[in-house]
ZAGU-10637 format. One line per 10 residues: their letters; for each residue x, y, z of C-alpha. Coordinates in steps of 0.25 Angstrom, whole numbers. Layout:
a> X/Y/Z  ...
//
This chain:
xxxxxxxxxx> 0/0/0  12/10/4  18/6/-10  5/10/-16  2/23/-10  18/27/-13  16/23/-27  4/31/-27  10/44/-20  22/44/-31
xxxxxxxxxx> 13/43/-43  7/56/-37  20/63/-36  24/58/-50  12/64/-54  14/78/-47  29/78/-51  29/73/-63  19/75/-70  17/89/-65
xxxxxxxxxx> 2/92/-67  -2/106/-64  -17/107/-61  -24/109/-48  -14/113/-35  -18/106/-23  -18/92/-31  -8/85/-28  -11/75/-38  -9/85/-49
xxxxxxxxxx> 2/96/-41  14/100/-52  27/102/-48  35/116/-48  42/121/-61  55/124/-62  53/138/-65  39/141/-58  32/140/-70  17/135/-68
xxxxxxxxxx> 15/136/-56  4/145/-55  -7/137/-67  -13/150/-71  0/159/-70  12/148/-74  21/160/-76  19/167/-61  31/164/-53  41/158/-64
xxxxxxxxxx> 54/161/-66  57/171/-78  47/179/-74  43/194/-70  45/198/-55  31/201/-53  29/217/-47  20/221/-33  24/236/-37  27/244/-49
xxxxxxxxxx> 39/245/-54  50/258/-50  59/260/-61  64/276/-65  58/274/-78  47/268/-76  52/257/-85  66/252/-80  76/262/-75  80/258/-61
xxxxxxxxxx> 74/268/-51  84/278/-44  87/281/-30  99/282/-20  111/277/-24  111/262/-20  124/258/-14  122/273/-5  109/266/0  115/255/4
xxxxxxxxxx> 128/262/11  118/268/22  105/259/22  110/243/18  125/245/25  124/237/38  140/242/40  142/228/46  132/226/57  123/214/57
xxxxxxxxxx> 109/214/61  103/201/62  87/198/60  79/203/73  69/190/71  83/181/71  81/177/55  94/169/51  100/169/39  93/156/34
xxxxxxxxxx> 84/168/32  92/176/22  98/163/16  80/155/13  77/170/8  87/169/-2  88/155/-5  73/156/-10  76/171/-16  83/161/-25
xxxxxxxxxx> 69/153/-28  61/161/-31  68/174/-39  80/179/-46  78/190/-57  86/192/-68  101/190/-65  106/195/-79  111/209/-77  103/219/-85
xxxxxxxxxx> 106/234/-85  119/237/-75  114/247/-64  127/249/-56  124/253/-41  133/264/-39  145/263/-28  151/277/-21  162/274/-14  163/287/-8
xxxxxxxxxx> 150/285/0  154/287/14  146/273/18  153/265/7  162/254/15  166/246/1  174/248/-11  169/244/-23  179/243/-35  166/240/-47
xxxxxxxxxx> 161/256/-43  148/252/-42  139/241/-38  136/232/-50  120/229/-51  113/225/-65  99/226/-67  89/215/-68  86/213/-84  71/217/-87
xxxxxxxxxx> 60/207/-90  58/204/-105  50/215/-110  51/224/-99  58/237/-95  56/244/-107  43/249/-109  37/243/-96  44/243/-84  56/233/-80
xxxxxxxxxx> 53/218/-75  62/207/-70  60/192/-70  61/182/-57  70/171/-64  65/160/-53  54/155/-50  45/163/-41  42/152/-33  48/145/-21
xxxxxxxxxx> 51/134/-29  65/129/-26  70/136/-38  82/139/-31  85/124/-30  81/118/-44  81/131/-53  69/137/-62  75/128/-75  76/115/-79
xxxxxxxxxx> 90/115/-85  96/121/-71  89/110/-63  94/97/-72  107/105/-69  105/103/-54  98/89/-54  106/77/-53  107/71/-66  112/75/-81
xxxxxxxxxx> 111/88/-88  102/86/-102  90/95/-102  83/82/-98  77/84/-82  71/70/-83  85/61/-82  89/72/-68  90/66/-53  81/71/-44
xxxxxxxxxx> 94/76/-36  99/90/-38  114/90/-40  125/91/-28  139/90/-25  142/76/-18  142/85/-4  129/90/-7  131/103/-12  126/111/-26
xxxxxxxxxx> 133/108/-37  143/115/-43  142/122/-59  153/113/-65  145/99/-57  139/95/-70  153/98/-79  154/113/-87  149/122/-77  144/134/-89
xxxxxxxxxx> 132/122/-89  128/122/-77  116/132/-71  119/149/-70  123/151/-57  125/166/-51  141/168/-49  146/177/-34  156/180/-27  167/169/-29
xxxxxxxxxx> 156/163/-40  160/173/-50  177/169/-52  172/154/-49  158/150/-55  161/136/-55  159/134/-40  145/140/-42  134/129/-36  121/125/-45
xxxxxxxxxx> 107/128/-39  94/131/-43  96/146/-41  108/154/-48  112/162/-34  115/149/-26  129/152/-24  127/167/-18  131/162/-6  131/150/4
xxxxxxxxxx> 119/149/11  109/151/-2  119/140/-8  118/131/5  101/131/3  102/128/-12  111/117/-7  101/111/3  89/112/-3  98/105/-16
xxxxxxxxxx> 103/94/-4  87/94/1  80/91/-14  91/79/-13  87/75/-2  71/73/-5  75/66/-19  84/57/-10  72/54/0  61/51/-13
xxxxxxxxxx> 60/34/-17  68/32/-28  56/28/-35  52/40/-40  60/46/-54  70/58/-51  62/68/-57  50/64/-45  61/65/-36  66/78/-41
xxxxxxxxxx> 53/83/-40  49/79/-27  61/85/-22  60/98/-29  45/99/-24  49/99/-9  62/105/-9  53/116/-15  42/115/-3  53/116/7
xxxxxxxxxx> 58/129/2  44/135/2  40/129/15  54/135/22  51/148/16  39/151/20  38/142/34  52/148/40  59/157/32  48/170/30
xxxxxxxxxx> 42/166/44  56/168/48  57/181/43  44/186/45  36/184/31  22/179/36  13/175/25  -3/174/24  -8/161/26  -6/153/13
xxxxxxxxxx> -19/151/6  -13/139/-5  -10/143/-19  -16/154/-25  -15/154/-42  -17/169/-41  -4/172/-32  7/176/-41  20/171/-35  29/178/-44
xxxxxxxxxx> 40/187/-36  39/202/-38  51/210/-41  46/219/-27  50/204/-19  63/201/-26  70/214/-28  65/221/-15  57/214/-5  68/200/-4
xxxxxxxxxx> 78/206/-5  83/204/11  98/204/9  100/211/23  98/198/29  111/191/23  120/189/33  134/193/29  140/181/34  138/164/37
xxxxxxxxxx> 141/162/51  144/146/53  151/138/65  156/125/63  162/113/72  177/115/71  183/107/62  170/107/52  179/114/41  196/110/39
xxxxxxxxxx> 207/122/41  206/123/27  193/122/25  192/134/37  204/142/29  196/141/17  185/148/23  192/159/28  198/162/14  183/163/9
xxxxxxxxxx> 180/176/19  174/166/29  179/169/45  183/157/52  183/157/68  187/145/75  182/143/88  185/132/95  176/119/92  170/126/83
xxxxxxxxxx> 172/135/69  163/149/66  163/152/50  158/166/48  156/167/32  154/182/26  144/181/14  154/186/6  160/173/7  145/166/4
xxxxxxxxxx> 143/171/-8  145/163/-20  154/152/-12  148/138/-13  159/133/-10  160/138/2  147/132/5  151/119/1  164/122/11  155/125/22
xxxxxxxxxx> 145/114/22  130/118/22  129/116/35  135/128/41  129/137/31  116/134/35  121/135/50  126/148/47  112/153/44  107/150/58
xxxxxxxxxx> 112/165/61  102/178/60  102/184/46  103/199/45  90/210/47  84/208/34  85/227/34  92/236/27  107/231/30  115/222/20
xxxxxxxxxx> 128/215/26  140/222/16  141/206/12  127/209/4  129/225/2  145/227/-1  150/213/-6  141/204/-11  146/192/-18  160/197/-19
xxxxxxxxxx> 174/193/-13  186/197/-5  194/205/-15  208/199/-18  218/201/-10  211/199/3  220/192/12  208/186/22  195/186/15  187/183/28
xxxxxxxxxx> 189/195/33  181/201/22  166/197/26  166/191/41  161/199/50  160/211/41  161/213/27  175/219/23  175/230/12  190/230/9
xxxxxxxxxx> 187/215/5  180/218/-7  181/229/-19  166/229/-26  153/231/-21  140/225/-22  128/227/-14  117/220/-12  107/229/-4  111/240/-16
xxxxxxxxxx> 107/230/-27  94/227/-21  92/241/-21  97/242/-35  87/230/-38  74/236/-34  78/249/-44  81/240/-54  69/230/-54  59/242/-53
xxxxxxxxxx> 56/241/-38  47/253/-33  52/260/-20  51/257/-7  37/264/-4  31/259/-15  35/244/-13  28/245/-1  15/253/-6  17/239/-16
xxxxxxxxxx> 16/229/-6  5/236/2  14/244/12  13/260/15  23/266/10  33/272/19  33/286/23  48/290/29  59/281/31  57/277/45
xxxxxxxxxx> 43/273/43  55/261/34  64/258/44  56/261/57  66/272/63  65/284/71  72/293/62  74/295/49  84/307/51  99/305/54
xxxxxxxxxx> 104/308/69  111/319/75  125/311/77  138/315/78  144/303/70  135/307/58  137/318/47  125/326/50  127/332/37  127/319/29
xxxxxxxxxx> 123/309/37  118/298/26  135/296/21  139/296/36  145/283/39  141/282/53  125/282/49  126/269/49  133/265/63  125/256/71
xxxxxxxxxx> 123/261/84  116/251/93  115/234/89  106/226/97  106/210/97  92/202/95  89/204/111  90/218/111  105/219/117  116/230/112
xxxxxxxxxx> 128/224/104  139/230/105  144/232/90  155/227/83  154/215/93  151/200/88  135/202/93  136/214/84  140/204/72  130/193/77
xxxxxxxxxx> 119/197/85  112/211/81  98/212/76  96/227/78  104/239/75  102/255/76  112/262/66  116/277/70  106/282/61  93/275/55
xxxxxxxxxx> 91/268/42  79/279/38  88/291/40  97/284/30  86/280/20  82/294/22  94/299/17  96/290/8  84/289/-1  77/303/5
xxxxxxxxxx> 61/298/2  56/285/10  47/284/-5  62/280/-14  67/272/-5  71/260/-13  61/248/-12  72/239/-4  78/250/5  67/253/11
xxxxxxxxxx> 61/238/13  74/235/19  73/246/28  60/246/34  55/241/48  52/227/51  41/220/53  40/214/66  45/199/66  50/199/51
xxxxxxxxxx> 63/201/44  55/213/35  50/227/35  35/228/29  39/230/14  47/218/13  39/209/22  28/213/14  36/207/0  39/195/8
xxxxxxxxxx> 26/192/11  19/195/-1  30/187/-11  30/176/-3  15/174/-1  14/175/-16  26/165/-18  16/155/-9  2/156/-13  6/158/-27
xxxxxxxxxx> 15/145/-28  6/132/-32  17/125/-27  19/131/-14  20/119/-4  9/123/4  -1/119/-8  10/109/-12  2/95/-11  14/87/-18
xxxxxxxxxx> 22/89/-4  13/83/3  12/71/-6  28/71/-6  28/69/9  17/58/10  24/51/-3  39/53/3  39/60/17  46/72/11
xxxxxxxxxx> 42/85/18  45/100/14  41/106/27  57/106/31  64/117/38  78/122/32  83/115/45  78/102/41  82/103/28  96/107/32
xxxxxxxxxx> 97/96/41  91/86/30  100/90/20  113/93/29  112/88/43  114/102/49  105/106/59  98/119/59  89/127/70  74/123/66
xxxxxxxx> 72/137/60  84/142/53  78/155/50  78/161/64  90/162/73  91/151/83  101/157/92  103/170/101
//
């Protein structure tokens, strides 16, 4: 009878893998499975939320000419000087948010958008190095940024457009990639434009790791991967994965990785009686859940993001992702932490191994039994081998620390040196990032609080007033009706130029630091480098927005968002809260696939016992042994 009723349970998965027959959702007799690039998903609209298509708009567009000039306002680079420049002070979420928060946010970033990555018109951000709150040198003279290329048959007598080149969905993307011929690539199995002689196994090394460009023989064949940091001179270490920015740094390679490791380990855990393609399929179907469910059970609970009850799928919800969400509203790079804190048994890692390390900008700091790694994201970026170095493990242990205030401050990793590496001749490359970012190490600039600015004039993006007047919010009258201050005026100080003060240096100071139970840290202490979730500067960030911009009403979209007040218990001010909430309840209810009106999971876990309702924790320690707190998004420790 059991043989019967399993033999009965796998001719219905053939038949909703398989065969693929789109009718009625909610029959599970009859449920298809996900296309590759998002394509029919929605019966009545098949092209809403594919990839290769428009960046749907909740405002109208903001360009100078109406058409596709890039609007004006304050030089870039000088906003950032005096209103991203953290001047080397951490401040650590107030709710205890680690950085498993920073690391999820970007590693579904990666699912669901990426716009056009071919440079289009170059849009230079100017660089003065004469500005008294410039701490960097930067040999190029300016700060290179290219616009995004305008949609086919836009920009020229109708305003610009850009295209989301992923799938709008949460759809595991990221792992298998929106095209057939990068996904054969990635499966076990040979390379002939023929998917139905693949594996059901994606490709890894023998230790378990992605695969290299060169792992299938001429590395020019295998799939476009974006190229940082030591990348650039040595393209062939670049890992495979299903989204091209797998490589930016070590924490967003360690998930590809996992969830890589986690589809093998479903397929392994299916009866060899079903073909590799049902196995594949399987696999993809729940590795696809799991990111869903993580997302919205634990990482926007963590931060805040608290969505309307879900209803089930609703045809009319268009789940594309508007250009407001992807250029402004998730864009939350204040949270990156400026370095991977990690501490391993001694003798984890050889002398040489230890030595190597150090050469890559890494501090190592033996202490007795034990071994502290403090790795600057300089170091991260573009370096899977370090990764492979370092094991997975202590990567993900790393994250168990508190990200950064998702405000207006950027660690100079993000805002000064992005991607790039100790200039030649540096005798001791660690003590270019650890515990502060060290200008003399590094000759260009490139900052990525500036080019989110920059991207918001580029795609269109109206101003800061009227984003909000777009998502139902009433526009702010004054600047510290944003930020939530007393003043908006500078203070009669003797250590401030009372003629100048917006290029005085000292505007900046921080003043008073507090730890997460209220107590005074004394500054340039350790607690100072670890412990601090609140901060007073000398003066406040609306007198310098006030200065800087004049009019709360041109404030640039992302300024002003960043800068504003939070709501109490979340990670975000009203305006972007309300793009949160808004994008993600639209990536839910209109996904026919999303795993709460999924019934092939269900049938999955009565035919094989196989369950998508895992934490990251289980899944880490399924797929590597290691064992993590419960909830890896909030701070365990005090």
């Amino acid at each position: 009878m059991r043989d019967q009723r399993l033999s009965g349970v796998l001719a219905l998965i053939l038949t909703i893998i398989v065969l693929g027959v789109t009718t009625t959702p909610g029959d599970a007799t009859t449920f298809a499975f996900r296309t590759l690039d998002g394509s029919g998903n929605n019966l009545r609209h098949p092209d809403w939320g594919r990839a290769n298509t428009l960046y749907l708009r909740v405002a109208p567009t903001n360009y100078a000419d109406g058409i596709s000039s890039m609007a004006n306002g304050p030089s870039i680079r000088y906003v950032s000087n005096r209103v991203f420049n953290d001047i080397g002070q951490n401040i650590f979420s107030k709710d205890g948010v680690t950085q498993w928060g920073w690391v999820w946010g970007q590693f579904i970033d990666h699912d669901f958008g990426l716009r056009d990555e071919r440079p289009a018109e170059s849009a230079p951000i100017g660089f003065d190095q004469a500005d008294p709150l410039e701490g960097f040198t930067n040999d190029l003279g300016a700060i290179g940024f290219a616009r995004t290329p305008a949609a086919p048959g836009t920009g020229v007598s109708t305003p610009r457009q850009q295209v989301n080149t992923l799938s709008s969905y949460i759809d595991a993307s990221n792992v298998y990639g929106v095209d057939r011929n990068r996904l054969e690539w990635l499966r076990v199995g040979p390379v002939d434009g023929d998917m139905s002689n693949n594996g059901p196994r994606l490709m890894l090394t023998d230790d378990g790791f992605l695969p290299r460009v060169g792992a299938r023989g001429d590395p020019s064949t295998a799939p476009a991967m974006d190229l940082m940091g030591p990348l650039a001179g040595m393209p062939n270490n670049a890992v495979v994965a299903g989204d091209v920015r797998a490589n930016e740094n070590i924490a967003l390679t360690s998930l590809h990785t996992l969830f890589a490791r986690e589809h093998n380990r479903i397929v392994a855990s299916l009866p060899s009686s079903l073909s590799a393609e049902e196995r594949f399929q399987i696999a993809r179907r729940v590795v696809g859940a799991e990111i869903e469910y993580i997302t919205y059970t634990q990482f926007l609970p963590a931060l805040g993001v608290r969505l309307d009850p879900y209803h089930g799928y609703d045809p009319a919800v268009n789940p594309g992702l508007s250009n407001e969400f992807a250029v402004v509203g998730y864009r939350a790079h204040s949270m990156i932490h400026g370095e991977f804190d990690t501490t391993v048994p001694a003798g984890t890692y050889t002398d040489a191994q230890l030595a190597a390390f150090a050469a890559q900008q890494v501090a190592v700091e033996p202490d007795g039994d034990q071994v502290t790694l403090e790795i600057p994201l300089a170091a991260a970026f573009g370096n899977p081998d370090l990764l492979q170095d370092l094991g997975l493990g202590p990567v993900f242990q790393s994250l168990s620390q508190r990200q950064y205030e998702n405000d207006e401050q950027i660690d100079n990793a993000l805002r000064s040196v992005l991607f790039q590496i100790p200039k030649p001749g540096i005798a001791d490359p660690s003590v270019c990032g650890v515990p502060l970012v060290n200008p003399d190490c590094f000759s260009g600039v490139s900052d990525l609080g500036a080019i989110d600015v920059a991207r918001g004039r580029d795609h269109g993006l109206p101003t800061y007033n009227d984003l909000r007047r777009a998502y139902g919010l009433a526009p702010k009258t004054s600047f510290v009706d944003v930020t939530g201050e007393a003043t908006q005026s500078f203070p009669a100080d003797p250590l401030i130029d009372a003629q100048d003060p917006i290029n005085d240096p000292n505007i900046l100071d921080f003043v008073e630091l507090r730890d997460a139970k209220g107590n005074l840290v004394a500054p340039g202490s350790t607690q100072a480098e670890e412990e601090v979730v609140t901060a007073v500067r000398r003066t406040t960030l609306a007198a310098r927005l006030k200065a800087v911009y004049g009019d709360v009403d041109r404030l640039d979209a992302f300024v002003g968002m960043v800068s504003e007040r939070h709501v109490k218990h979340t990670e975000f001010g009203e305006l972007q809260l309300a793009i949160w909430t808004k994008q993600f309840t639209a990536l839910r209810d209109g996904d026919r696939f999303f795993y709460r009106n999924d019934p092939v999971l269900r049938v999955i876990y009565q035919a094989f016992g196989i369950d998508y309702r895992l934490t990251v924790a289980e899944i880490v320690e399924l797929n590597t042994g290691v064992t993590l707190q419960r909830d890896v998004f909030k701070f365990a420790g005090e």
